[in-house]
N, C-alpha and C positions, 0 to 999 in steps of 0.2 A: 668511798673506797671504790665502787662499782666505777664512776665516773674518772677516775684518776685512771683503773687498772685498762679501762676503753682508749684514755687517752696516748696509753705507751703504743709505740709504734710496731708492726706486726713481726718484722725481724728481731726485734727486743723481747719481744715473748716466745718466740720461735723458740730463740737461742738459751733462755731460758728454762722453757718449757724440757728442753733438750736435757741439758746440764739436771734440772731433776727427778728426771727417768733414768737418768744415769744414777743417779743417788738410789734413787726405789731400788733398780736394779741390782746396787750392793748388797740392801738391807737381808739379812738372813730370814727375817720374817719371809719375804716376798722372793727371795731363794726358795725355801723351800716349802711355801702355799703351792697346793696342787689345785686348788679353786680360790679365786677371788671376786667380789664384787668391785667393779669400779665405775667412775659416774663416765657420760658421754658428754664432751665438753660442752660446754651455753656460752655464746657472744663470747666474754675477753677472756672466759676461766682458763687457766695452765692448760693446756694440751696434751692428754697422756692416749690421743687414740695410737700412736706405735706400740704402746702398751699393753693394745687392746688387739690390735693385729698381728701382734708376733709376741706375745707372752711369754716362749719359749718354753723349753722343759713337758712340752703336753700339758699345759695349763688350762682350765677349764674357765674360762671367761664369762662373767655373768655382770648383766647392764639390766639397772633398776626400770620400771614402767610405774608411773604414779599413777594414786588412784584418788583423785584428789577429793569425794564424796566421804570417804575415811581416812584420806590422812597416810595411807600405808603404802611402803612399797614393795610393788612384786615384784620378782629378779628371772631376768630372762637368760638364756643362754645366748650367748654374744658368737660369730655372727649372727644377725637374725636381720628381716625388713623393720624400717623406722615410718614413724607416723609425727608430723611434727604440731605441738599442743599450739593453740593459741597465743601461747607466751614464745614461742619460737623453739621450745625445747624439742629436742630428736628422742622419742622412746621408742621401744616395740610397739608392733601393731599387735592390738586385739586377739591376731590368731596366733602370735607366740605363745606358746606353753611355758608358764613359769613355774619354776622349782618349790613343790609343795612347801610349805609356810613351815610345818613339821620337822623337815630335814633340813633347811636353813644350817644350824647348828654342827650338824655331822658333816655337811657339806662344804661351807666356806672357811677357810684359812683368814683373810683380811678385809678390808672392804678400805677403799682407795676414797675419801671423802672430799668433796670440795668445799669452798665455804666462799663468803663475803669477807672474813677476816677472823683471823685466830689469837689468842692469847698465848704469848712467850713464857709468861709464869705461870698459867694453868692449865694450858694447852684445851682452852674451851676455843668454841667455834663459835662462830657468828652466822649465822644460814642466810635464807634466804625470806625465813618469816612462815612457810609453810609447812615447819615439824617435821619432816617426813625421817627424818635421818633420827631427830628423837624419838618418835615412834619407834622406830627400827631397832635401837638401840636399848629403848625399855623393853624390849622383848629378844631379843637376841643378843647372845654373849660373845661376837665375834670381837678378833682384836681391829681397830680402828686407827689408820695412817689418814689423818689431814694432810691437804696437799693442795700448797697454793706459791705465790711467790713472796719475795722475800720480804716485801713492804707492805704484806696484810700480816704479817708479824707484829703485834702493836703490845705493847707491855699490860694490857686485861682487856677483856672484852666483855659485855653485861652476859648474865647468864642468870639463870634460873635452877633451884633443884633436879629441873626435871633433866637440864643438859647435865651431857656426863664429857667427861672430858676426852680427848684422841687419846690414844697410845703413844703415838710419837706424830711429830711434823717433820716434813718434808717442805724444803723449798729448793730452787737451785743453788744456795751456799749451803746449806746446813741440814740437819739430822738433829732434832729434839726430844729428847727419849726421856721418861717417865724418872 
């Protein structure tokens, strides 16, 4: 999947990318979140940083920072300086202040998820292999928007008890709601 989504061409994902920020942007969920978490894109993933730089409404932006010795992620407040991992991924640097682990729950409205590939009938995800989003998710009750394109749509995806399923999907044709 990673290899097919590398292989479309980058005005093809643009334009896509495009069409489903339009979509987010309908969604009433993501109308009216006053804080969201959303990821910083890696290599071919959907492109939602317009998202991330114009939020609109006074929205309070926050981009994960992994911690890859537990598994967890801290949420920074977005803008903030990037540090890029080994793997190529862009997070905060070190001296970004993240939002105590406590208030998580009072704080975030949605959290903007990417994946490897999602399920159409159960709306599970497929990650990346490093839990960080199930982690996240066994401890936090926020609602959760997958958000990828329209051909990591695949009728199941393997999953485990410990994955919990999106709220809804997002691609650039469609909205799949619970």
């Amino acid at each position: 999947m990673k290899a097919y989504r590398d292989s479309i061409d980058a005005h093809t994902r643009a334009n896509a990318s495009w069409r489903a920020m339009q979509m987010i942007k309908q969604l009433p969920l993501y109308r009216e979140a006053k804080a969201y978490l959303a990821y910083v894109p890696f290599g071919s993933e959907l492109n939602i940083m317009p998202l991330l730089d114009d939020p609109g409404d006074g929205k309070q932006v926050y981009v994960p920072r992994a911690r890859f010795v537990t598994r967890t992620l801290e949420l920074c407040p977005y803008p903030c300086t990037f540090d890029w991992t080994s793997y190529g991924l862009a997070q905060p640097t070190g001296d970004v202040i993240a939002l105590e682990d406590d208030w998580v729950d009072a704080t975030l409205d949605l959290v903007l998820v990417p994946a490897v590939a999602f399920s159409r009938s159960t709306r599970h995800r497929l990650g990346y292999g490093g839990g960080f989003y199930d982690v996240f998710f066994s401890r936090h009750d926020v609602p959760a928007i997958g958000v990828g394109f329209s051909f990591q749509l695949l009728q199941a995806v393997p999953y485990s008890g410990l994955d919990l399923p999106m709220d809804m999907l997002v691609t650039e044709d469609e909205v799949i709601r619970s």
